[in-house]
C-alpha positions as CSV (number, residue, x, y, z in Angstrom):
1,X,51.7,59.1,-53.3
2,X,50.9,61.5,-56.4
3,X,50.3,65.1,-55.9
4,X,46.8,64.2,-56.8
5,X,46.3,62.7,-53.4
6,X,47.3,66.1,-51.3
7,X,45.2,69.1,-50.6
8,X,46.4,72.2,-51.8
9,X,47.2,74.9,-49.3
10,X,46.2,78.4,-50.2
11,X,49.2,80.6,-51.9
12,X,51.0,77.1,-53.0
13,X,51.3,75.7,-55.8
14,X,52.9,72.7,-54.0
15,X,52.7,71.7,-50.0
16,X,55.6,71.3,-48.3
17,X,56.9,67.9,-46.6
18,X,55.3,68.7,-43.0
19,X,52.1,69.6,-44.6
20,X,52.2,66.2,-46.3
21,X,53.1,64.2,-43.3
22,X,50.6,66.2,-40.8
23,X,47.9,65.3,-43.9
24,X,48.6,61.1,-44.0
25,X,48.6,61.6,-40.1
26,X,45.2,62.6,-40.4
27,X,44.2,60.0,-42.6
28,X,46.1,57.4,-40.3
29,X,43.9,58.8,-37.3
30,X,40.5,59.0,-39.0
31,X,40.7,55.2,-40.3
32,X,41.9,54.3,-36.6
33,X,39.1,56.1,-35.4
34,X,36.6,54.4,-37.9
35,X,37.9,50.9,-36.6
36,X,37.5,52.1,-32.7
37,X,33.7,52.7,-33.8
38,X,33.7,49.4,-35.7
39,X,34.9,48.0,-32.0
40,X,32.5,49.6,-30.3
41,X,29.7,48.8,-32.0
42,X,29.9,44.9,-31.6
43,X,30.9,45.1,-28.2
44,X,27.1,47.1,-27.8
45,X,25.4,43.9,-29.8
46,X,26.7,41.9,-26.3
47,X,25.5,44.7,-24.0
48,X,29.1,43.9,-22.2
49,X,29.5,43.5,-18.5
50,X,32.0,47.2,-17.2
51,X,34.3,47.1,-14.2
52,X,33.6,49.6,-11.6
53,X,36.1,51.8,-12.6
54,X,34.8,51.8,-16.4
55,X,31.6,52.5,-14.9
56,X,32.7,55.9,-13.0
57,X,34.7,56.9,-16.2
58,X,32.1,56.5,-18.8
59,X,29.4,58.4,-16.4
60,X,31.9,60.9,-16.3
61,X,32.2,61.4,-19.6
62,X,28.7,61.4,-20.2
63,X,28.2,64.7,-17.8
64,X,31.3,65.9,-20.2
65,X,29.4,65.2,-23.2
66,X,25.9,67.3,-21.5
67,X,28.5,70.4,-20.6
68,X,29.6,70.2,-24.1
69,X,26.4,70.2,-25.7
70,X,24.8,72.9,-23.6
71,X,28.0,75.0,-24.2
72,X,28.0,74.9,-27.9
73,X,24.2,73.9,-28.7
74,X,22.5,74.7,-25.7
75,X,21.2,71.6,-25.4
76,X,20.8,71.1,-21.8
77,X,19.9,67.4,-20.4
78,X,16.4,68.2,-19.8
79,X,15.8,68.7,-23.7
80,X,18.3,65.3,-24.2
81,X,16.5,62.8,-21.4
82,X,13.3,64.7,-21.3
83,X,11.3,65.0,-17.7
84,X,9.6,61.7,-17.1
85,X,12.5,59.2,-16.6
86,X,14.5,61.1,-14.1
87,X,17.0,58.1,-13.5
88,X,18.4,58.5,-16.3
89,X,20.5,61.7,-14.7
90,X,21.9,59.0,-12.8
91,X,24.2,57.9,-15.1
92,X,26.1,61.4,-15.7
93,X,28.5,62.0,-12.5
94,X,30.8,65.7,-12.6
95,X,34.3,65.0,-12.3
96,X,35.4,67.5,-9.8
97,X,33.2,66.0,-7.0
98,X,34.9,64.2,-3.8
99,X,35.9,61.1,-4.5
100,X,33.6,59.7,-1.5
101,X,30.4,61.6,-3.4
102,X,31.5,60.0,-6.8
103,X,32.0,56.7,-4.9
104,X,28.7,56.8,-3.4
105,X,26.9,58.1,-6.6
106,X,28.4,55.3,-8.4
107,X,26.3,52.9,-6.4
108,X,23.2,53.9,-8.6
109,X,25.4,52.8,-12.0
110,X,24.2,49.4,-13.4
111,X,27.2,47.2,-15.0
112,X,26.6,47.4,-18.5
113,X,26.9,48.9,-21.5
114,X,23.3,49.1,-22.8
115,X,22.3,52.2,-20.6
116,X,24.5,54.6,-21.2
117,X,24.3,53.8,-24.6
118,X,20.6,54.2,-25.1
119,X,21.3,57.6,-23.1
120,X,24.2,58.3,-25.8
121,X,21.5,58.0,-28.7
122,X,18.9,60.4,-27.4
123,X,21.4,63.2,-27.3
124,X,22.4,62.3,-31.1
125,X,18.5,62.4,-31.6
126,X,18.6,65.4,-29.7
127,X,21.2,66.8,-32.1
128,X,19.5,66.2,-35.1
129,X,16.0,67.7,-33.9
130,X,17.4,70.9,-34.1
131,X,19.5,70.6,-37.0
132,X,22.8,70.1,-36.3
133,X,24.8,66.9,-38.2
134,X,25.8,64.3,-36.1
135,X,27.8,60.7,-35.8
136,X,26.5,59.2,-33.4
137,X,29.8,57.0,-33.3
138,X,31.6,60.2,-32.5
139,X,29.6,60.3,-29.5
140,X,30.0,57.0,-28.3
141,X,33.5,57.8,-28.8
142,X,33.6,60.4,-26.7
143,X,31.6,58.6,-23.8
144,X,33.2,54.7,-24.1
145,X,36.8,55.5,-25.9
146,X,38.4,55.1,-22.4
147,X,37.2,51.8,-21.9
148,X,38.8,48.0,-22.4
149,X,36.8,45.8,-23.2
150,X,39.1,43.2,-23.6
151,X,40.1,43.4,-20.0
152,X,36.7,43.4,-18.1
153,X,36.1,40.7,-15.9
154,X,33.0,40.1,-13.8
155,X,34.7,37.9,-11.6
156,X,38.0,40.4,-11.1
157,X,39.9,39.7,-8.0
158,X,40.3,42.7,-5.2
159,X,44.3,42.4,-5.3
160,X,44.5,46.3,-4.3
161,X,44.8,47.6,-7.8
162,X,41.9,49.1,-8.6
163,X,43.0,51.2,-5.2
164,X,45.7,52.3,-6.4
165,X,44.3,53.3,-9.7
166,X,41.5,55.4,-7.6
167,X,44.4,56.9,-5.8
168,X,46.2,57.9,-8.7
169,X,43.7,59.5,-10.2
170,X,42.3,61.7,-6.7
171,X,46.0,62.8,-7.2
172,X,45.7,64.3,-10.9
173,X,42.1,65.5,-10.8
174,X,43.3,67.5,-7.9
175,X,45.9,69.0,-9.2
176,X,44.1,69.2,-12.5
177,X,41.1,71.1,-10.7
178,X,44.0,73.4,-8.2
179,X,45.9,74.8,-11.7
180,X,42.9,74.6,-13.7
181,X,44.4,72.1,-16.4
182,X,41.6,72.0,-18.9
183,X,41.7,75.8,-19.5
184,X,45.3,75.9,-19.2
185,X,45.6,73.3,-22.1
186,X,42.8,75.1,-24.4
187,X,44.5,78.4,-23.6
188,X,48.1,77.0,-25.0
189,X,46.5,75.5,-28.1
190,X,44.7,78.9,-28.7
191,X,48.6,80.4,-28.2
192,X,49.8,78.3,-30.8
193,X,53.3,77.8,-28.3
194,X,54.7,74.7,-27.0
195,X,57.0,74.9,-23.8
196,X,60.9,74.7,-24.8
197,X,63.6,74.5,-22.6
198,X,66.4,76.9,-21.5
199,X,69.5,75.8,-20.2
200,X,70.7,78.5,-17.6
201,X,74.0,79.6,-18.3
202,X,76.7,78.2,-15.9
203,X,74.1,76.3,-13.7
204,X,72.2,72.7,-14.0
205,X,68.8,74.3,-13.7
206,X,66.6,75.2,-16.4
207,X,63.8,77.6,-17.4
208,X,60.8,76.9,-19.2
209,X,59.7,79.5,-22.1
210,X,56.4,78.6,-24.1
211,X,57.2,79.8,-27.7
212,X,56.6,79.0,-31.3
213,X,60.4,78.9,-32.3
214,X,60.0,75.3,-33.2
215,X,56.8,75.2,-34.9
216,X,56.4,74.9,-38.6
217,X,55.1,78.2,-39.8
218,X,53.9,77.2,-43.2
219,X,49.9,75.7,-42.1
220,X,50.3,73.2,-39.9
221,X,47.5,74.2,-36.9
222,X,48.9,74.0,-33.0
223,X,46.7,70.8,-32.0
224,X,48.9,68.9,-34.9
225,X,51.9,70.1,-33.4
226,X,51.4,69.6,-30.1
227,X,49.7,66.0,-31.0
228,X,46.3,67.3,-29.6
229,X,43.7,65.8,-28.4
230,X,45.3,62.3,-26.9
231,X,43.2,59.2,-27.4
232,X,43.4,56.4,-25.1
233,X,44.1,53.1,-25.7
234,X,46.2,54.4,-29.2
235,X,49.1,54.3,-30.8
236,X,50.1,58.0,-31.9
237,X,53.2,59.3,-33.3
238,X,56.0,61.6,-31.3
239,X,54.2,64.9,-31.3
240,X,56.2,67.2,-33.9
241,X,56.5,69.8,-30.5
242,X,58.6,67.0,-28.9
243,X,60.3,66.0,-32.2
244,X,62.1,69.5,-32.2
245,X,63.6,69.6,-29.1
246,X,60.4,70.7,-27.0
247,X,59.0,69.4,-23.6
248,X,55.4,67.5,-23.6
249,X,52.8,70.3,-22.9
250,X,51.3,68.7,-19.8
251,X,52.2,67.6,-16.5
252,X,54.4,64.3,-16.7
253,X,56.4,62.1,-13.5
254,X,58.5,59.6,-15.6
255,X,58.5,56.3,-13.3
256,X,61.5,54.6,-15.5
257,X,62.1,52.4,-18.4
258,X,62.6,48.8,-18.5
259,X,63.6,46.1,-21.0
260,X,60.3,44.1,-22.3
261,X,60.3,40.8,-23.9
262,X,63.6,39.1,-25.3
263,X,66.1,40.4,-27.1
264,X,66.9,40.3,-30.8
265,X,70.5,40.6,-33.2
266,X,71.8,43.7,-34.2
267,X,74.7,44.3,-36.1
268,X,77.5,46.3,-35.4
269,X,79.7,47.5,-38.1
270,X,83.1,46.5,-37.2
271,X,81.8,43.9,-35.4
272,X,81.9,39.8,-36.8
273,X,79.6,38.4,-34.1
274,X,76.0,40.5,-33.9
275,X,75.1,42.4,-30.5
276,X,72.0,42.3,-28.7
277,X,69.1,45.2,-28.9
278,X,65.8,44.9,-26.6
279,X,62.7,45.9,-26.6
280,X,62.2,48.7,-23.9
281,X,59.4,51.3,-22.9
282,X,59.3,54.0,-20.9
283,X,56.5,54.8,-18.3
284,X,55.4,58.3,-17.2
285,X,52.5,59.4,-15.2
286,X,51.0,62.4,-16.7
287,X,47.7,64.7,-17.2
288,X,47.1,64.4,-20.6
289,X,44.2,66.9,-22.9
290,X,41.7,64.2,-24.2
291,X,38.4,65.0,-26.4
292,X,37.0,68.2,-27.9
293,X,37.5,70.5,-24.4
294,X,40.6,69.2,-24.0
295,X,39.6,67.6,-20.6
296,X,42.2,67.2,-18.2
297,X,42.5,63.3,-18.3
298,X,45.1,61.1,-15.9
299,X,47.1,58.7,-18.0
300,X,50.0,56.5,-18.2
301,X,52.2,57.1,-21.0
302,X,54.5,54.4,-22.7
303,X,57.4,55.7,-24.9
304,X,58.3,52.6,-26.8
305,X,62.1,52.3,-27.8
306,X,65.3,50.2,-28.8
307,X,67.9,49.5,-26.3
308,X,70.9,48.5,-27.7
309,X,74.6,49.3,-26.7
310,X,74.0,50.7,-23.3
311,X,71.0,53.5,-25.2
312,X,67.9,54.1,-26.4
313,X,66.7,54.6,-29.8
314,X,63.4,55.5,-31.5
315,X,61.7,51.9,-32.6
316,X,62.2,51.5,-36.3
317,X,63.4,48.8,-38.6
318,X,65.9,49.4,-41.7
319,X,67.7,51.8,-39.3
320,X,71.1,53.1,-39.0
321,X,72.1,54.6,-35.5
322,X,75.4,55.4,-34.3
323,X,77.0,55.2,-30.5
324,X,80.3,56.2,-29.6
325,X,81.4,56.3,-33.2
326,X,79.6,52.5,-34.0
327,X,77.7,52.0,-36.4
328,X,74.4,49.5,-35.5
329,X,71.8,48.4,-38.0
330,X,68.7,47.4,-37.0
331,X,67.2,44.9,-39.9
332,X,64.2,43.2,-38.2
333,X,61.9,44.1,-35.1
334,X,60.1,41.6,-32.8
335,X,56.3,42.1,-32.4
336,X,55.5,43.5,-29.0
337,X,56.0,41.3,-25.7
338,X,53.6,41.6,-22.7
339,X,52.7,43.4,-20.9
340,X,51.3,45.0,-24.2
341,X,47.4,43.6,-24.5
342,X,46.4,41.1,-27.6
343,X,44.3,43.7,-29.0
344,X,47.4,46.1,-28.9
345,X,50.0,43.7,-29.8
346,X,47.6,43.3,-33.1
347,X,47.0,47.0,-34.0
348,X,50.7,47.8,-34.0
349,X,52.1,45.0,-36.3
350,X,49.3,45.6,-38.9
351,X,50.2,49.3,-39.0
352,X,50.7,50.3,-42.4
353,X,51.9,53.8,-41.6
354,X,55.9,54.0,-41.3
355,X,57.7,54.9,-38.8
356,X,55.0,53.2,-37.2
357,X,53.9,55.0,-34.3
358,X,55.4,54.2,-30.8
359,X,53.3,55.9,-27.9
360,X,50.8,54.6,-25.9
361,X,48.6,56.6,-23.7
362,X,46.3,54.1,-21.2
363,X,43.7,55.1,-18.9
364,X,44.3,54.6,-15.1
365,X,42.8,51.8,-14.0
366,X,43.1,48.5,-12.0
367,X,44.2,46.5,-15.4
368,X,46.6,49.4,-16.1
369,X,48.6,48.9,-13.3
370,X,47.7,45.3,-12.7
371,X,49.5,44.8,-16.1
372,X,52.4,47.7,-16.2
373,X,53.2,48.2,-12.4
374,X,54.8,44.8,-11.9
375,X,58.6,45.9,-13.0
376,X,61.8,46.1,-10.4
377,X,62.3,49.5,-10.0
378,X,66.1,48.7,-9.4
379,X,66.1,47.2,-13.3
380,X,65.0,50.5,-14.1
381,X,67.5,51.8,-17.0
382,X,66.1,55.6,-16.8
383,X,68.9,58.0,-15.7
384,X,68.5,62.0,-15.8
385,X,72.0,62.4,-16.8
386,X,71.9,60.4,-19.7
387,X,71.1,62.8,-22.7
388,X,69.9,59.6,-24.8
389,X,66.7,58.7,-23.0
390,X,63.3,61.0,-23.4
391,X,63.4,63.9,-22.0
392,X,66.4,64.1,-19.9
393,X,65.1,67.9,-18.7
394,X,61.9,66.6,-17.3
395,X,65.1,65.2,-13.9
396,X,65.3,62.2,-12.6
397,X,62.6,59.7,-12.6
398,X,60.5,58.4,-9.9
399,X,62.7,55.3,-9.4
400,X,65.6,58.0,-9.2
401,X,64.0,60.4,-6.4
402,X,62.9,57.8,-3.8
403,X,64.4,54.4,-2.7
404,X,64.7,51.6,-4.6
405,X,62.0,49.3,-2.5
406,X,59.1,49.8,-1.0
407,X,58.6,47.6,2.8
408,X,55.2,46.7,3.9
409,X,53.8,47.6,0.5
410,X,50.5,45.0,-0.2
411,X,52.2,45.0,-3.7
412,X,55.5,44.0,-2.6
413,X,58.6,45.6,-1.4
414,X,60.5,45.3,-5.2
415,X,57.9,46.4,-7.7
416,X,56.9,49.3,-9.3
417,X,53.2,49.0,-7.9
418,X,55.2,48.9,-4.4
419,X,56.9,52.4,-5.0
420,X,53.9,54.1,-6.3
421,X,51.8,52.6,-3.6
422,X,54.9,54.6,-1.1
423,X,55.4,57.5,-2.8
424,X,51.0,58.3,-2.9
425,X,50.9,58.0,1.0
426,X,54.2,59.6,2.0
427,X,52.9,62.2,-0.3
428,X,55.8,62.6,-2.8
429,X,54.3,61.4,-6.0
430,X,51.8,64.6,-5.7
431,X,54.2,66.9,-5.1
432,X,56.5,65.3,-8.3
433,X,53.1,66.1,-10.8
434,X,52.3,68.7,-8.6
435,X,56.0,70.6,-9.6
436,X,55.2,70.1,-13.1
437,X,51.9,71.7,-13.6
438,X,53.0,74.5,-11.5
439,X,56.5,75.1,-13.5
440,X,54.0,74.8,-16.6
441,X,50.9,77.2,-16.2
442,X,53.5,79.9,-14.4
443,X,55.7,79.4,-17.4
444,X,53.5,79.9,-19.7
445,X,51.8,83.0,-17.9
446,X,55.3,84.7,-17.5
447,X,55.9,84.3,-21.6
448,X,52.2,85.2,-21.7
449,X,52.9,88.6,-19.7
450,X,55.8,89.2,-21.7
451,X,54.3,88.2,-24.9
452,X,51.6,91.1,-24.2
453,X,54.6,93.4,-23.1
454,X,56.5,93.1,-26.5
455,X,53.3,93.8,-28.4
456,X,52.6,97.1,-26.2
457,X,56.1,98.2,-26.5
458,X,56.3,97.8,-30.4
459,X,53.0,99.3,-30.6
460,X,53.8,102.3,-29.3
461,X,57.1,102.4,-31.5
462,X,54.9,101.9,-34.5
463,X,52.8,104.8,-33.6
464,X,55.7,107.1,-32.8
465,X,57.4,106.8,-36.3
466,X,54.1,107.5,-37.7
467,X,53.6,110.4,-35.8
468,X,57.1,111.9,-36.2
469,X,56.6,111.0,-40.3
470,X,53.1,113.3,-39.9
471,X,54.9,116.0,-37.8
472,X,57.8,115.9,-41.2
C-alpha cells in the first residue's frame, strides 16, 4: 500500500501503524457493508417470506429507526406515514414492552418483506423533503441487518427453539432495560475507556477499572477501539480494547468452546511425524451495542480459534506459535465446518483482509440455537484456569458453573440447548449476565466518581500555585 493511499492525520507528516490498520479496517467494513445492501436488495425483488421471530425483530427496529429520526431530525412518524393509513404504525413495536404485549402485537405483522420496506422508503423520502442526505440502503440496514434470509423457512418445524430463543432474549432485554444498557454503552464510548482488569494482590478476585491505559493515543476514536457498533451476521476483527489485555465492554456468559469440523496437520519442530490442530470456537452469550444508538442488542458471540497441543490460538495461517517450549507451525487452514451457514462459510474464505477476521456475532433466534446449541457440554474444552483461552477473567463458563447434563430437558439431557434450557428456568443463566452488567455499569461509575474526583483535586492545586505565584 503507498502512502498515497492513507489519509493524513493533522500535525503528521506520516500516520502511524494503528492509524493505518484502524483505516483498511474501515475500508474492509464499508465494502462488507456495500455487499450486505447488495444482499438485501435482491432478497426485496422476492418480497421474501420472515419467520416470526424476524418479524418481531425487524418491527423493532423499525420503532428504533422512528426514535432515532425524531431525536436527531425531528421527524416524528406522523410526518414519515402521514395520517390516512394508520396500519402502517402497526408494523413498529417498542422493545421494552412485555413480552405477552409484543407477542400479541406481533399478530397484526404480515410475513414478508415488502411492508416494512415500503414503510422503510417513506422515511428516506421523508428525509430528503426536508433536506437532509440519505442512503436509503443505510436504512434498510438498520431495519433488516438482523435478519437471515438464508435460513427462513415457511414450513419451520416447532422443535422448542424458537422458545428458547424468546427466552433468551426476555432475559437480556431485562437486564438491558434494569441497568440501562444502551446509555451505559453510549456513555463509555463518550468516556473514551474500556474496562481492564485488576488482579487483587494476594487473592483470586479481581476488580474492574474502566481506563484509557491501553488505548492508542495518537487518533484512533473510542468506537474503533472498542470495535463499536457490532453488526450481526459479520465477521469483525478482535476489538483493539481486547487485543491489549482488556475485558469486552458488555455483558458476556461464556457457555464453552468446542472442537468443530475435522482436524488438520501441524508441524512440530522437533517432531518427525506432524500433530493434529482443530478447528474450535468459542460461544458466549452477551448484550452487545448494535446501530447508531448503540441499542442494547442480545447476541451469541463465536470466538473462532486453533486447538492444537492441548491450547488455543488465534486462527491464522503462516503462523508460528509456541507451547511449552514447542515450536508449531501452522501452514494451511481448513475452510469452516458446520455449524457455520453456506453464506458464512463463503464470506470468510473470500476475505481478502489478513488476519482474516475471526468473530461472529448472530442474532438470537430459533436458527441460532437450532444450529449452535446442539454440542455436549461435557466435550466442552473451556476452563477458567487455563490462561490460554479468551478471557480467562470473565470465570468459569456456563458448562463450568452448573452440571454437566440437563434431565427432562425437551432438548435432551447432553446438549448445550439442554443446559441453557436448565439454567433459564432454575434462574441461574440471569443471574450469570445479570453479574456482569452489574460488575460493569458500577465499575465504570466508581472510575467515573473518581475520574471527577482527580480533576477537582488537581484543579484546585492548579489554582493554588497560581494564587500563591500572584500573592509573590
Amino acid at each position: 500500500m503507498s502512502d498515497n493511499n492513507v489519509t493524513p492525520f493533522p500535525g503528521r507528516k506520516r500516520p502511524t501503524q494503528e492509524q493505518v490498520a484502524a483505516q483498511e479496517r474501515e475500508r474492509a467494513e464499508h465494502g462488507a457493508r456495500e455487499e450486505d445492501k447488495r444482499r438485501l436488495k435482491k432478497q426485496f425483488e422476492q418480497n421474501q417470506p420472515l419467520r416470526a421471530a424476524d418479524q418481531i425483530s425487524v418491527a423493532q427496529n423499525l420503532y428504533g429507526l422512528f426514535v432515532r429520526l425524531k431525536k436527531e431530525h425531528g421527524l416524528g412518524s406522523s410526518k414519515i406515514l402521514g395520517t390516512r393509513d394508520k396500519n402502517k404504525r402497526d408494523y413498529a413495536i417498542p422493545r421494552d414492552l412485555p413480552r405477552e404485549e409484543i407477542q400479541r402485537l406481533s399478530g397484526r405483522l404480515r410475513n414478508h418483506t415488502d411492508p416494512y420496506k415500503s414503510i422503510v422508503e417513506l422515511a428516506a423520502k421523508a428525509m430528503e423533503e426536508v433536506g437532509l442526505k440519505v442512503d436509503v440502503g443505510d436504512l434498510f440496514l438498520e431495519v433488516f441487518g438482523q435478519v437471515d434470509f438464508r435460513s427462513t423457512s415457511s414450513d419451520e418445524s416447532d422443535d422448542g427453539f424458537e422458545e428458547l430463543a424468546s427466552s433468551l432474549r426476555f432475559v437480556a432485554d431485562a437486564i438491558s432495560e434494569n441497568y440501562g444498557l444502551s446509555a451505559f454503552f453510549r456513555t463509555i464510548e463518550h468516556a473514551g475507556v474500556a474496562p481492564s482488569v485488576v488482579h487483587m494482590s494476594g487473592r483470586k478476585k479481581i476488580k474492574i477499572k474502566f481506563t484509557s491505559d491501553n488505548k492508542d493515543v495518537d487518533g484512533i476514536p473510542p468506537k474503533w477501539f472498542l470495535g463499536w457498533p457490532i453488526e450481526l451476521r459479520q465477521f469483525t476483527w478482535v476489538c483493539d480494547s481486547e487485543l491489549r489485555g482488556d475485558l469486552p465492554a458488555y455483558p458476556m456468559v461464556i457457555f464453552g468452546a468446542w472442537k468443530v469440523g475435522s482436524s488438520f496437520p501441524v508441524s512440530v519442530r522437533g517432531r518427525r511425524k506432524p500433530a493434529e490442530g482443530w478447528p474450535a470456537v468459542v460461544l458466549s452469550f452477551c448484550i452487545v451495542p448494535t446501530g447508531k444508538e448503540r441499542s442494547a442488542t442480545p447476541a451469541l458471540r463465536i470466538d473462532l480459534c486453533i486447538f492444537a497441543e492441548g491450547a488455543f490460538f488465534d486462527w491464522g495461517q503462516g503462523k508460528k506459535i509456541t507451547v511449552d517450549n514447542h515450536e508449531i507451525n501452522v501452514r494451511t487452514l481448513p475452510n469452516l465446518p458446520a455449524p457455520f451457514t453456506t453464506g458464512d462459510i463463503e464470506r470468510h474464505a473470500s476475505e481478502s483482509d489478513w488476519p482474516r477476521r475471526d468473530i461472529l456475532f448472530l442474532p438470537i433466534d430459533g436458527v441460532v440455537c437450532r444450529n449452535w446449541f446442539k454440542f455436549q457440554p461435557g466435550e466442552s474444552l473451556y476452563f477458567c484456569y487455563d490462561k490460554a483461552i479468551p478471557h480467562p477473567d470473565l470465570g468459569p463458563s456456563l458448562c463450568e458453573s452448573f452440571g454437566l447434563d440437563a434431565p427432562f430437558s425437551p432438548f435432551g439431557a447432553d446438549t448445550l440447548a439442554g443446559l441453557v434450557d436448565v439454567t433459564l428456568w432454575t434462574g441461574g443463566l440471569d443471574r450469570l449476565l445479570e453479574k456482569q452488567a452489574k460488575r460493569l455499569t458500577e465499575a465504570f461509575e466508581a472510575s467515573r466518581k473518581a475520574a471527577a474526583e482527580l480533576r477537582e483535586r488537581g484543579w484546585e492545586t492548579v489554582k493554588k500555585r497560581l494564587e500563591d505565584h500572584e500573592n509573590t
